[in-house]
N, C-alpha and C positions, 0 to 999 in steps of 0.2 A: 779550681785546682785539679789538674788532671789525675786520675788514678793510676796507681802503681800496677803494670801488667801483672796478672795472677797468673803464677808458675803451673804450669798444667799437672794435673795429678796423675802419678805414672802408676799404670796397671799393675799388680803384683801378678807374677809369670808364674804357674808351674813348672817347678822343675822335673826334669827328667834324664831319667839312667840308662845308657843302652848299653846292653850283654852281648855281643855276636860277633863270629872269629870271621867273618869279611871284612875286610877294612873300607873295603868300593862301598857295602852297604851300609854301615857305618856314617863315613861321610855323607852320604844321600841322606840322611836321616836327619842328621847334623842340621843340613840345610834347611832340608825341608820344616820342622821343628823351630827352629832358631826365627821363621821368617815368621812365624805366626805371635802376634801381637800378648797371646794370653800363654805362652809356652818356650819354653827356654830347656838347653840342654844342660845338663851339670855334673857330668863326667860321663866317661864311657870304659869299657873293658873289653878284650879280645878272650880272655876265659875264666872260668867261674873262682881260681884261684885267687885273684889279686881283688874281686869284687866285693869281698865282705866289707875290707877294710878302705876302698871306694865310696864305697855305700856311707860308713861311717863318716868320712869326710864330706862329702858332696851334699850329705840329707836332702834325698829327693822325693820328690810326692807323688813316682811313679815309674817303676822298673821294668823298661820293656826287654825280654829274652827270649833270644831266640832256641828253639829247639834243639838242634843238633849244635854240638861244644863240644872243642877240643879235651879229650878223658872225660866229658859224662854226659847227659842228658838236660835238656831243660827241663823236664818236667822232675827228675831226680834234684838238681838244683835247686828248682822253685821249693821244695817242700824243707830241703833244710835253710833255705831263705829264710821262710815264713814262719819257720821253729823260732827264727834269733831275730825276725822283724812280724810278729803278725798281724801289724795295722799294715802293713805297706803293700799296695796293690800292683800286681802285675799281671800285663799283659804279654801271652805269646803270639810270636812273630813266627812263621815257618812256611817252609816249600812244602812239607808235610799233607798232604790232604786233610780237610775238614775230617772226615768219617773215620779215619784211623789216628789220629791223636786230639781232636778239641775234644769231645765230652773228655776223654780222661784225664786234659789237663783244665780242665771245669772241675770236677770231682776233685783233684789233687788241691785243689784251693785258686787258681787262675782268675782273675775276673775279667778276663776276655780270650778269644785267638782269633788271630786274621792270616791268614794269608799272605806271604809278601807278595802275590799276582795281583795281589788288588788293588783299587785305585787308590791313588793321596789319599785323597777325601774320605774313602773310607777307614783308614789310617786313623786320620784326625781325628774323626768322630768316633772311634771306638776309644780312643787317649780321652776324648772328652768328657764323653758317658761314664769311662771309669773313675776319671776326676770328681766327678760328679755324685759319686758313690752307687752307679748302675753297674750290669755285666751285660759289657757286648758280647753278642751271638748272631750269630748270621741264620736269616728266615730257615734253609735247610738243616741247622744244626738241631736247632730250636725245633722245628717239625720232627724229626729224628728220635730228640728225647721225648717229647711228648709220647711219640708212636707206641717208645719204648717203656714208656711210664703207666700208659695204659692199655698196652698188650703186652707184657714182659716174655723176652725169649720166643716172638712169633717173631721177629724180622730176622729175615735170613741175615748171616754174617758173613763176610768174606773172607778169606782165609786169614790175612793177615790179623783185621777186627779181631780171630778168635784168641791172638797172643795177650799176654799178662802187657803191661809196662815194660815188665825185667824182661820180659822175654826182646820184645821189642828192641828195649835195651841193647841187650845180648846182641841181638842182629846184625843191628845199628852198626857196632862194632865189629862182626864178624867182618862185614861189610868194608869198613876203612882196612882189613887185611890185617886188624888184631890176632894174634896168635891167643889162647887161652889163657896160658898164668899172665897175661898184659891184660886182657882183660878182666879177669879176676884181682888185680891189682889196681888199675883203672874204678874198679865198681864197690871194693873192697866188699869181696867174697871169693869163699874158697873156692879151689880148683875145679873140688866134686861138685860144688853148688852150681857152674860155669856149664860144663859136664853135663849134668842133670838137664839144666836150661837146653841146652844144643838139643837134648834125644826129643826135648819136649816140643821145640820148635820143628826139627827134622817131622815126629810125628803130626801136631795139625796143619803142618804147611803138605803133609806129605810125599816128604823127599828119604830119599834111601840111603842116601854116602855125603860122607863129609866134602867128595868135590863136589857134589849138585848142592848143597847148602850152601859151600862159598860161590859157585856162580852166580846162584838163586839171591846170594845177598851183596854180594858184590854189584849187580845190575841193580837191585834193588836201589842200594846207596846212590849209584850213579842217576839214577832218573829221577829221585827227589829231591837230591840235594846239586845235580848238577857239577858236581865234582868230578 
């Protein structure tokens, strides 16, 4: 008596959540993700407003965001994420350099950052590692904190390195050609708090006048993000 074919057993896929106001990178993501036998996409968001209740619906096993969002910060996002999700793991994505935002958003709670210059492959494998309940870190980042962990405060910093988050923040935004109370409104904080941030960045970036600050961040914005 011939046997009945045995239905092959289908793999259970992680899901995953993408954060990022590109729509071109978005789709690539999409693709890329979707084609991978152990990984499935299950929603996605263009800004951090409509993502909570995304999230809700979709329950995915892995939130990837990117840094720079329209009205905030990825790293400012991530932390009130992980207030109202603290099992959920996310990895950032960013044009950002390694040395001026991974450790901070490692610190912040992150269990990974890449680079979007980087190959697929290492994409994947940082999505997998994190599934897996590791924290990708790229060789150089990883050498970095070490240096830093045991020589504290001998590694020279760059200028930028020396800003806070907020300040960063702050920039970020000066940068998109935010005017102050938009920004202040944007970040929800006061004007003077806005204020305070600017003389503070003015001072360790050491710039004199509010037009060399918008130049200074205005080019900035531009060569990171591309925009």
């Amino acid at each position: 008596m011939a046997k009945s074919p045995v239905a092959p057993v289908e793999t259970k896929r992680s899901r995953i959540f993408i954060l990022d106001d590109h729509p071109i990178l978005r789709q690539g993501l999409m693709l890329l993700v979707n084609q991978q036998p152990d990984l499935v996409i299950c929603g996605e968001a263009e800004d951090a407003a409509t993502t909570f209740s995304s999230i809700e619906k979709s329950l995915p096993d892995l939130l990837i965001v990117d840094i720079s969002l329209k009205g905030t910060n990825g790293i400012t996002f991530m932390k009130r994420c992980l207030a109202k999700y603290p099992d959920l793991p996310i990895l950032i994505l960013s044009m950002h350099d390694e040395s001026l935002y991974a450790e901070r958003a490692l610190r912040a709670g992150a269990r990974g950052y890449i680079m979007k210059k980087e190959a697929t492959e290492n994409l994947l494998e940082a999505i997998r590692v994190i599934l897996n309940s590791g924290v990708y870190i790229s060789k150089s980042v990883m050498s970095r904190m070490e240096e830093d962990a045991l020589e504290p405060g001998q590694r020279p910093k760059g200028p930028l390195e020396r800003l806070s988050s907020r300040e960063l923040e702050v920039l970020e935004h000066i940068g998109r050609g935010r005017k102050t109370r938009l920004i202040a409104n944007d970040l929800g904080l006061s004007i003077k708090t806005v204020e305070a941030h600017r003389e503070h960045i003015k001072a360790k970036l050491k710039i004199d006048s509010a037009n060399q600050l918008l130049r200074y961040a205005t080019q900035w914005a531009e060569d990171v993000t591309g925009r």
